[in-house]
C-alpha positions as CSV (number, residue, x, y, z in Angstrom):
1,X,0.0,0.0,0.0
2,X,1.8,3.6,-1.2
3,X,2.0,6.4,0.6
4,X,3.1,9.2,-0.7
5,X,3.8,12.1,1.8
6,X,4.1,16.0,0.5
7,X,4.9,18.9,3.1
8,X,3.4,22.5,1.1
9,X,5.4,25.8,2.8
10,X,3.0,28.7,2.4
11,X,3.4,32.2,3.2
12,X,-0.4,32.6,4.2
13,X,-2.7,32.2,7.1
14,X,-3.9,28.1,8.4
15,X,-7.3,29.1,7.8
16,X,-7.1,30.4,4.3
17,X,-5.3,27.4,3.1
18,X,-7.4,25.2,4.7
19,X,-10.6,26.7,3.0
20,X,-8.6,26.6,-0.2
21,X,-7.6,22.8,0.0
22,X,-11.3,22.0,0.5
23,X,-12.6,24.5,-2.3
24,X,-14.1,22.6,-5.1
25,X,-13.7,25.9,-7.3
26,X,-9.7,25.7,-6.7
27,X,-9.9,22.2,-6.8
28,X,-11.1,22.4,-10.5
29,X,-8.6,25.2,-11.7
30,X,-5.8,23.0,-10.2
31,X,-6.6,20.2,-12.2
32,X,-7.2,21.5,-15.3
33,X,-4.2,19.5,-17.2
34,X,-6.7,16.1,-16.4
35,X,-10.3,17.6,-17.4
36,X,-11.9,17.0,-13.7
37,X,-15.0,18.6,-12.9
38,X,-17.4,17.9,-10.2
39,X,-20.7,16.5,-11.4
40,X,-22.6,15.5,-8.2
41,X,-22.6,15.8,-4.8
42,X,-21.1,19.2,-3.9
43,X,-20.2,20.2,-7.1
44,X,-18.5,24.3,-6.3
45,X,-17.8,26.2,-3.0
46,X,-16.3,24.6,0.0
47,X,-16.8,21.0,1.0
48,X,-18.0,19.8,4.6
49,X,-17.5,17.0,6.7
50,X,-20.1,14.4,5.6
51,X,-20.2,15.5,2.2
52,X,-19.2,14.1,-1.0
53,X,-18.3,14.5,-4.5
54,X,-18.1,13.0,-7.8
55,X,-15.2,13.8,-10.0
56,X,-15.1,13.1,-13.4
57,X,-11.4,13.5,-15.3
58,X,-9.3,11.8,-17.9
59,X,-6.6,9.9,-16.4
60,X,-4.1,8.0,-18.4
61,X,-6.9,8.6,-21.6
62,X,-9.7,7.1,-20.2
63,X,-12.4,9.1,-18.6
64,X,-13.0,8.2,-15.2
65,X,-15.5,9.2,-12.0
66,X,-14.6,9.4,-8.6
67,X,-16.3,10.2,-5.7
68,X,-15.0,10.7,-2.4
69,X,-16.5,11.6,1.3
70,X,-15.0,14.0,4.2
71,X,-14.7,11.4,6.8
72,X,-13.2,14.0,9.5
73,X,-12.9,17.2,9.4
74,X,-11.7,19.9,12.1
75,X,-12.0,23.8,11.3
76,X,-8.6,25.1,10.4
77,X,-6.7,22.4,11.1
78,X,-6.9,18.7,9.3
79,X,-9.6,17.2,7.2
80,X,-9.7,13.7,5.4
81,X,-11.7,12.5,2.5
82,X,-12.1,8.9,1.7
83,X,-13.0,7.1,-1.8
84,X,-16.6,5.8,-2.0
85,X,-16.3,4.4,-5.4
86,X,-13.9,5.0,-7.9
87,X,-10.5,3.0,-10.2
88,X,-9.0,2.3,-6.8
89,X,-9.5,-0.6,-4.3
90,X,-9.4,2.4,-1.8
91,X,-7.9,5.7,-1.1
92,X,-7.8,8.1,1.6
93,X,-6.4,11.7,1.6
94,X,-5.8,13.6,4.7
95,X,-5.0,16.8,4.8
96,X,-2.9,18.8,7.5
97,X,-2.5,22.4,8.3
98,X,0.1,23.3,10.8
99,X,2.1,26.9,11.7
100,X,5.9,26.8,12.0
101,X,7.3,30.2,12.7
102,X,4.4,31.5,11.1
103,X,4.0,29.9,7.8
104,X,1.3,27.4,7.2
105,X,3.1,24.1,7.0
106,X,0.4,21.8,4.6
107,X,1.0,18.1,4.6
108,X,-0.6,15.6,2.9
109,X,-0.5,11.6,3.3
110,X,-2.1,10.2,0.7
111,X,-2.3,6.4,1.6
112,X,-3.9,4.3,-1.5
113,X,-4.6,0.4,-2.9
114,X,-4.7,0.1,-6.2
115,X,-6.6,-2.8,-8.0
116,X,-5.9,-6.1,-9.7
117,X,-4.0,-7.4,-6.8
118,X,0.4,-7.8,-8.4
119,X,-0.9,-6.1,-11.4
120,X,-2.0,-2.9,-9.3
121,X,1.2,-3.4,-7.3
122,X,3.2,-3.7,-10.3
123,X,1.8,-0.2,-11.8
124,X,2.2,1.7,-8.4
125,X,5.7,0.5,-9.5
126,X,6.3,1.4,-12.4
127,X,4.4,4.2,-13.0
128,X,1.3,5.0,-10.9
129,X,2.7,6.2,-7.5
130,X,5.1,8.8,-9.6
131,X,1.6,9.8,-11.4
132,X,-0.1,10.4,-8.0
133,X,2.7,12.4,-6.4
134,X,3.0,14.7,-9.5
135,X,-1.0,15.8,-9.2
136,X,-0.9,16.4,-5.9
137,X,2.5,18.7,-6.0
138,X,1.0,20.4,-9.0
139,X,-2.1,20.8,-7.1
140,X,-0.4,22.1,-4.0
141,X,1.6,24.7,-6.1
142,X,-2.1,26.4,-6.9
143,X,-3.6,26.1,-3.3
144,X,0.4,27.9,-2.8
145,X,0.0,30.5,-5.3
146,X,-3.2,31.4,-4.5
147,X,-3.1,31.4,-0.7
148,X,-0.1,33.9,-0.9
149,X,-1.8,36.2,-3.5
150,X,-5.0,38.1,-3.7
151,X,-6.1,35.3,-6.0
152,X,-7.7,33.8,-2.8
153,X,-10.5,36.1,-3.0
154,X,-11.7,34.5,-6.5
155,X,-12.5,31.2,-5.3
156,X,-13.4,31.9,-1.4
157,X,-16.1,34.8,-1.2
């Protein structure tokens, strides 16, 4: 089971970055390069605990929908959504906000199983893990970029 671990340095209050993170507006602009859009569930603003959403993006050419729930979820501070049905066997995201001499210190631990039993393992291998930690440093770069500019203000109102 891969884990993949990514600490985010931002220049930017705990609170705003934490709201960004669970934006599904941000969310959206961030992954533009794969197509995803929400189409059910909470489909734009920000996301609460017990809530879910369906993605629907291209991944490796083929269309796909995931949806996932927020399992836990404390103001400010750490939330974690789970998948509910999706290409995986299961996935779950959490989500971290810490201060460190006053920067926002954002982790992620993204813990998944893939299917097909060797054959999944074999692809976190060769390729899949790699492909995982890519979206989600390209996705933290955004939350980043907006979080330390007034593009904030776009996506949380």
């Amino acid at each position: 089971m891969p884990v993949i671990k990514i600490q985010t340095f931002i220049q930017a209050p705990a609170a705003r970055c934490f709201d960004l993170a669970r934006s599904i507006d941000l969310h959206t602009i961030s992954t533009q390069s794969t197509g995803e859009k929400a189409i059910a569930g909470r489909t734009s603003g920000l996301i609460q605990l017990g809530e879910t959403v369906t993605w629907r993006a291209r991944h490796f050419g083929i269309w796909q929908k995931l949806t996932v729930k927020i399992t836990a979820l404390e103001a400010s501070s750490h939330f974690v959504d789970e998948m509910v049905k999706g290409a995986f066997k299961s996935f779950e995201h959490q989500h971290r906000f810490d201060v460190e001499n006053g920067v926002t210190v954002m982790t992620d631990i993204f813990t998944y199983t893939s299917p097909l039993g060797w054959l999944g393992r074999l692809a976190d291998a060769l390729f899949l893990q790699r492909y995982m930690q890519k979206l989600l440093i390209e996705r933290n770069e955004v939350i980043k970029a907006y979080a330390e500019s007034d593009k904030w203000r776009l996506v949380l109102k």
